[in-house]
N, C-alpha and C positions, 0 to 999 in steps of 0.2 A: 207668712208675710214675706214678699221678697225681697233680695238684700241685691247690694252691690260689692261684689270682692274683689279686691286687689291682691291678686298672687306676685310679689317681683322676690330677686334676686338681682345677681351678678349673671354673668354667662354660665351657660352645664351645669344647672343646679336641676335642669330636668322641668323647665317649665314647659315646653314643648308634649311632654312625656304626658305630666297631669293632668293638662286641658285634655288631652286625648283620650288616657281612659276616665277621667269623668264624663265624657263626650259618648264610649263608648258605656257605661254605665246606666246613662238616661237612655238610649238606643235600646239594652238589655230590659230594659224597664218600658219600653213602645213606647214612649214620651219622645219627644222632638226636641233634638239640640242643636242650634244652629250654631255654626263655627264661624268667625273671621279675620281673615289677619290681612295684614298693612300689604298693600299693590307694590309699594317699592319693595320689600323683600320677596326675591324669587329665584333663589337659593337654590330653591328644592324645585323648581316650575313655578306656574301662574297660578291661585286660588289655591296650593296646595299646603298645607300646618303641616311639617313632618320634624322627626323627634332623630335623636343621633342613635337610636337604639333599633331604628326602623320601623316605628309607627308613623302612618300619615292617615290622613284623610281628607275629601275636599274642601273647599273653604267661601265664602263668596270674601269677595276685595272689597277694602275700603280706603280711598287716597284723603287727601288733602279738604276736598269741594264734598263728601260722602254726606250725606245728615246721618248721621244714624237711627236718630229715633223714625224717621219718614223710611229708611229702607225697611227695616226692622220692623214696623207697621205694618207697613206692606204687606211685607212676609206673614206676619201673625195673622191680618185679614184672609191671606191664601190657605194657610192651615195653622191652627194653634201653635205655638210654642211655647216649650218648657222651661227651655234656659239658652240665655245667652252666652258664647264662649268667644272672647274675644284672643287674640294671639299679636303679639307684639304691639302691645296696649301704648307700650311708650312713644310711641305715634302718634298719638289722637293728639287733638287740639284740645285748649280749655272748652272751647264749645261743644263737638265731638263727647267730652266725658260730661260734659251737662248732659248734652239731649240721651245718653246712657241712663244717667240718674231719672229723665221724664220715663226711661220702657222700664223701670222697677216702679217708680212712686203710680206713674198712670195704666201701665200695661199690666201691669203687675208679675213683671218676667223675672227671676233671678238672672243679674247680668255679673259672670266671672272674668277679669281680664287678668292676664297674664305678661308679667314684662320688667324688663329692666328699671329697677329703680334709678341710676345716674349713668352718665355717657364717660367718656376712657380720661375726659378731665376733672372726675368728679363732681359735676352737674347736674342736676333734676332735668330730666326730657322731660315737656311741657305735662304730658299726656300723666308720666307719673308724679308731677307735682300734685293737678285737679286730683288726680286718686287718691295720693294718700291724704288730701283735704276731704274730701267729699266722700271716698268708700267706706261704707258700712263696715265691712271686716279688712285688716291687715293682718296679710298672711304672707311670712317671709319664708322662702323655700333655702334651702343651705347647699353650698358646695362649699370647697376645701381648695388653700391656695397649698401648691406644690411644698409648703412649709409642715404643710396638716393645719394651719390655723383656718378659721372660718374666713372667706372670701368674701369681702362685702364691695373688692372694687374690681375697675378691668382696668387693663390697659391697652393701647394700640398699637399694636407690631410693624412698623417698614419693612423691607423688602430683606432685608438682613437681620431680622427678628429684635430687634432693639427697640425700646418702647420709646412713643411718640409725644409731645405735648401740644402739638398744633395741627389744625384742621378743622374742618366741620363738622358739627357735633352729629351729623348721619353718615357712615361710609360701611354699606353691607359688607358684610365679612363673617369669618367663622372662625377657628382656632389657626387658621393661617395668619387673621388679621388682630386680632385678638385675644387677651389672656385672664383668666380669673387672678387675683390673688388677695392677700389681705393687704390690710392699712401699710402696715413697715414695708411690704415688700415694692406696694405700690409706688410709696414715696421713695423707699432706695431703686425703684428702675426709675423716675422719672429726677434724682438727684435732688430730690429736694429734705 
C-alpha cells in the first residue's frame, strides 16, 4: 500500500543525499523515480536536487501555480511510476501536500518529500506544517549543532555572520547564509 513520507531536519543533515540514493535505488531496481524540487531553489542550476557530497540528478520544477497531483498524472499516464521524491517539500502549499496525498490514496504512488521542518525564526513552512498533519510516516534525519548536541534549529547569517531575526521567511542560501544548531545555542545567537 502506498504511503506518504516526510523526511525533515534542520539544514546538513543530508536530506539532499537520501532522496538521491533512494532515487538511485529504485533506478537499480528498473522502477521509475521521479524526482522534484521547488523552481525558486537554483543553488545548484535549474531542475537540478544536488547533495554537498556531490550527488545530483535531474529534477522537473515545481513553483507556487504547480498542481501536483495533474503533473504527476501526467507523467504516470506517459510511463508508470514508482515513487515520488520530492526535494525541498517545505515549499509546497497546503494544497500542493493535499493533491500529494490524492497520487498515494488514488495513484497508488509512494510519495517521499524531503525538507526543512521550521524556517531560521522557528516557524513551521506551510508545506511542513500539511506534512507532518497528513504524512503517513515521520521521519526525522539528524545533524549536530557545532556543540555536538542534536540540531533541531537554523539560524540566518548577515553579511558578517551574525545571526538574524527579521526577514522573510524564504531567502535561498547555503552555509554562507545559514547555520544548524540546537535549541540553547539558537536562542543564545538570537539573545533571547
Amino acid at each position: 500500500m502506498a504511503q506518504m513520507y516526510f523526511y525533515y531536519s534542520a539544514m546538513n543533515a543530508g536530506k539532499s543525499t537520501t532522496l538521491l540514493q533512494s532515487s538511485f535505488n529504485y533506478r537499480e531496481r528498473g522502477m521509475n523515480a521521479v524526482i522534484f524540487t521547488a523552481e525558486i531553489d537554483n543553488r545548484n542550476g535549474v531542475g537540478i536536487v544536488s547533495s554537498r557530497i556531490g550527488l545530483q540528478s535531474d529534477a522537473h520544477l515545481y513553483n507556487s501555480t504547480t498542481d501536483m497531483f495533474d503533473a504527476i498524472n501526467t507523467l504516470h499516464q506517459d510511463e508508470k511510476i514508482h515513487c515520488i521524491m520530492i526535494d525541498e517539500c517545505q515549499f509546497l502549499s497546503k494544497q500542493q501536500v493535499y493533491q500529494l496525498t490524492e497520487v498515494v490514496d488514488k495513484l497508488h504512488v509512494p510519495v517521499l518529500c524531503y525538507g526543512l521542518r521550521s524556517d531560521f525564526l522557528g516557524e513551521l513552512f506551510e508545506g511542513s506544517q500539511y506534512l507532518l498533519a497528513w504524512a503517513d510516516k515521520l521521519i526525522e534525519l539528524k545533524t549536530i549543532c557545532h556543540c555536538g548536541r542534536k540540531a533541531n534549529m537554523v539560524v540566518r547569517l548577515d553579511e558578517s555572520g551574525r545571526a538574524i531575526a527579521e526577514g522573510d521567511q524564504v531567502a535561498i542560501g547555503g552555509n554562507d547564509r545559514y547555520e544548524s544548531v540546537c535549541r540553547v545555542h539558537y536562542k543564545e545567537a538570537l539573545g533571547k
